[in-house]
C-alpha positions as CSV (number, residue, x, y, z in Angstrom):
1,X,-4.4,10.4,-6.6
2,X,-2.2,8.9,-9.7
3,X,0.1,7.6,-6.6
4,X,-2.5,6.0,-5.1
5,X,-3.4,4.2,-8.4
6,X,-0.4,3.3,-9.7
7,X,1.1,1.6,-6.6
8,X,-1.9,-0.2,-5.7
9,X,-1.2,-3.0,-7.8
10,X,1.9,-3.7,-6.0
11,X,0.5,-3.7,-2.5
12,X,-2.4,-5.7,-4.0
13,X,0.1,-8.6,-4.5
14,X,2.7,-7.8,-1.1
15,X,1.3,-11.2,0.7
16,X,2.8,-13.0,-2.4
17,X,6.2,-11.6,-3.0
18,X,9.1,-10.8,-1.2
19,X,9.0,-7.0,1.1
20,X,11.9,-5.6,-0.9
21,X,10.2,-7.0,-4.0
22,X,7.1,-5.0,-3.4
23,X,8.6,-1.6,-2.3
24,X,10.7,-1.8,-5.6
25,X,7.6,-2.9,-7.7
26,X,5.1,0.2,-5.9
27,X,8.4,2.5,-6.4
28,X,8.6,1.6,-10.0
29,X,5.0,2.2,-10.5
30,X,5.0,5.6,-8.7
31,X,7.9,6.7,-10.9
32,X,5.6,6.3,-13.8
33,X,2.8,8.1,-13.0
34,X,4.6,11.1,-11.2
35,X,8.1,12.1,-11.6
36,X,9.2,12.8,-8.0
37,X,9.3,10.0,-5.3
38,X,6.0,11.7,-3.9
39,X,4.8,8.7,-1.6
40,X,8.3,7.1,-0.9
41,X,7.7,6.8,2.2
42,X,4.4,6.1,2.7
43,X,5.8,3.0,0.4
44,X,8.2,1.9,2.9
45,X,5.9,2.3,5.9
46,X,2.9,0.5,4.8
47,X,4.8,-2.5,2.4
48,X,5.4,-4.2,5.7
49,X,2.4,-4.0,6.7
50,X,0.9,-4.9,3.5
51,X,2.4,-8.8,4.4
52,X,0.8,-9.6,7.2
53,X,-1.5,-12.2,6.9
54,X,-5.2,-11.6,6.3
55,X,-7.3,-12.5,9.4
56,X,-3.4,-12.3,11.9
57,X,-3.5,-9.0,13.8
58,X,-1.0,-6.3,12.6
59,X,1.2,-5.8,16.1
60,X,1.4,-9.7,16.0
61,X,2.5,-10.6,12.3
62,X,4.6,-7.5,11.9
63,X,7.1,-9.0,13.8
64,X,7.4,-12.5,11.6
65,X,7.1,-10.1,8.6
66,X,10.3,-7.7,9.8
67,X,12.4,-10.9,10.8
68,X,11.9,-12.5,7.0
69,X,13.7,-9.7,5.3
70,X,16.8,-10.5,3.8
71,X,19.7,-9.1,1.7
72,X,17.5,-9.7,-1.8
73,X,15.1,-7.1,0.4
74,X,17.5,-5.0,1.5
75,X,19.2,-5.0,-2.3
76,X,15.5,-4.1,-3.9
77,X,14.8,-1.4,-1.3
78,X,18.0,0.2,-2.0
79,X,17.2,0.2,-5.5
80,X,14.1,1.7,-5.0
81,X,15.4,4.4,-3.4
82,X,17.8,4.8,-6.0
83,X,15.4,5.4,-8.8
């Protein structure tokens, strides 16, 4: 439950920021409340997810979502793993 709390935040703002910039931010948050990487990947699978457009069906925007990422992404993600 603490998980779930902490990271919400940072999935409540993924449509706004940058994929790698959300897992790092929900990572970050999780490491706080709990001192294991508990819901890593839960993180990584759903901050995709988390950017698809309101209202634009998951299997279509998932795609435009995966093909944004970038090295910034790649070098946040890595750091989230990292901590």
């Amino acid at each position: 439950m603490r998980t779930s709390a902490a990271i919400a935040p940072a999935f409540e703002r993924a449509g706004r920021e940058r994929g790698g910039s959300t897992i790092l931010a929900a990572v970050s948050a999780m490491r706080q409340a709990v001192a294991t990487n508990a819901v890593l990947g839960t993180i990584l699978l759903f901050a995709p997810l988390a950017k698809v457009p309101r209202g634009i069906e998951l299997k279509q925007g998932i795609g435009d979502v995966l093909a944004g990422l970038d090295a910034d992404d790649a070098r946040d993600v890595y750091a989230a793993i990292a901590l």
